[in-house]
GUSESE-86979 format. One record per residue (C-alpha): x, y negated, z. Coordinates in nm, 2 decimals, padded with zeros to 4 digits. Each point is the difference from the previous one (the first is absolute). Layout:
> X  Y  Z
...
end
This chain:
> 00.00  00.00  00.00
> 00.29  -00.24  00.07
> 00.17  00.08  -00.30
> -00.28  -00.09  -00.19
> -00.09  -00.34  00.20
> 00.35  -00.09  -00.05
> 00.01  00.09  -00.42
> -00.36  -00.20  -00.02
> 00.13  -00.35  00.17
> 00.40  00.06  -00.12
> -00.21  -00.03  -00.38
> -00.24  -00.28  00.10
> 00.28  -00.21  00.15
> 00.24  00.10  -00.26
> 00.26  00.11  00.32
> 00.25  00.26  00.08
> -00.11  00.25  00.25
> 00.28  -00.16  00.25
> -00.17  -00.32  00.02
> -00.26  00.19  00.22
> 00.25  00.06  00.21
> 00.17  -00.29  00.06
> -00.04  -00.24  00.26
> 00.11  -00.39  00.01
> -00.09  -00.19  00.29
> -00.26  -00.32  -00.04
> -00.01  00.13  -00.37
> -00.34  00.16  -00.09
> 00.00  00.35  -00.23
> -00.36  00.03  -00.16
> 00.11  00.33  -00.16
> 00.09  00.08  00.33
> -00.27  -00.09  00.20
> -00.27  00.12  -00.25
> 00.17  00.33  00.00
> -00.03  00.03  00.38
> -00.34  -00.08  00.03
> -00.10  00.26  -00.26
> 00.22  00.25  00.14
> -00.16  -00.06  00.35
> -00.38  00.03  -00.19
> 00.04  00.30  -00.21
> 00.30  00.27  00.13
> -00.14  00.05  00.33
> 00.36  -00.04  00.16
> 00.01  -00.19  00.34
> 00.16  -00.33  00.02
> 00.34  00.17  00.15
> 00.01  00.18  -00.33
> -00.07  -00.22  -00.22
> 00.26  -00.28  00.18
> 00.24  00.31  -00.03
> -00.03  00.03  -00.39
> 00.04  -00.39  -00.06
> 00.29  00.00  00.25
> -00.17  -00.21  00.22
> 00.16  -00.05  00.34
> -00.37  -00.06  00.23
> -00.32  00.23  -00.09
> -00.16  -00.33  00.14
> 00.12  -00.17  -00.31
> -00.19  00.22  -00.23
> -00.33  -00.11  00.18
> 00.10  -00.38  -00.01
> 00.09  00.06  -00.36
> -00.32  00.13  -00.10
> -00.19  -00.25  00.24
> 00.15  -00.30  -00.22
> -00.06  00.14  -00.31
> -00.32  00.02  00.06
> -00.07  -00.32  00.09
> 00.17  -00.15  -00.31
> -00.25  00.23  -00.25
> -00.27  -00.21  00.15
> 00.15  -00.34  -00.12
> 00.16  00.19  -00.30
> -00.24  00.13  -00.22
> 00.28  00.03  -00.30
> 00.17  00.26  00.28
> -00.30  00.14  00.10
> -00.07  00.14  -00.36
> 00.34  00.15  -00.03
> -00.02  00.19  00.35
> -00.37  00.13  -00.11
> 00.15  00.11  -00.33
> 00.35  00.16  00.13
> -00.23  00.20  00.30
> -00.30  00.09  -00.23
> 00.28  00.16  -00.27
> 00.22  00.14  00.31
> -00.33  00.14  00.17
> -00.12  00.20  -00.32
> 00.07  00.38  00.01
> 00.27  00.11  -00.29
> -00.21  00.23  -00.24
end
């Protein structure tokens, strides 16, 4: 399921799979953040996992990440249309 979240916003951002990973403080990472949110929707992990896979120190981080996200899709509608089209193509079963 990750792999797939990750292939689906890497494409839409036009990013390596790196910049998911990568962490610049006071500097925000949409792909990033996006990724994370959607991870934290549709795998199931727990937020210890999923800060494990985006080598994030805090599991705490994961749930502020998400939190902020969140509130920027409701002033961003341009956002909010990519993260409904990312998770509706990451939530569809391969056939």
């Amino acid at each position: 399921m990750l792999r797939r979240v990750n292939r689906e916003i890497c494409r839409e951002f036009k990013v390596s799979e790196n910049k998911l990973y990568q962490v610049k403080r006071g500097e925000e990472n949409m792909p990033r953040n996006l990724a994370i949110t959607i991870a934290r929707e549709l795998s199931g992990l727990r937020m210890p996992e999923i800060a494990e896979r985006y080598k994030i120190a805090s599991y705490r981080t994961v749930g502020t990440i998400c939190y902020r996200f969140n509130e920027r899709m409701k002033r961003d509608k341009n956002l909010l249309k990519i993260y409904n089209t990312i998770k509706g193509i990451c939530s569809q079963r391969r056939t």
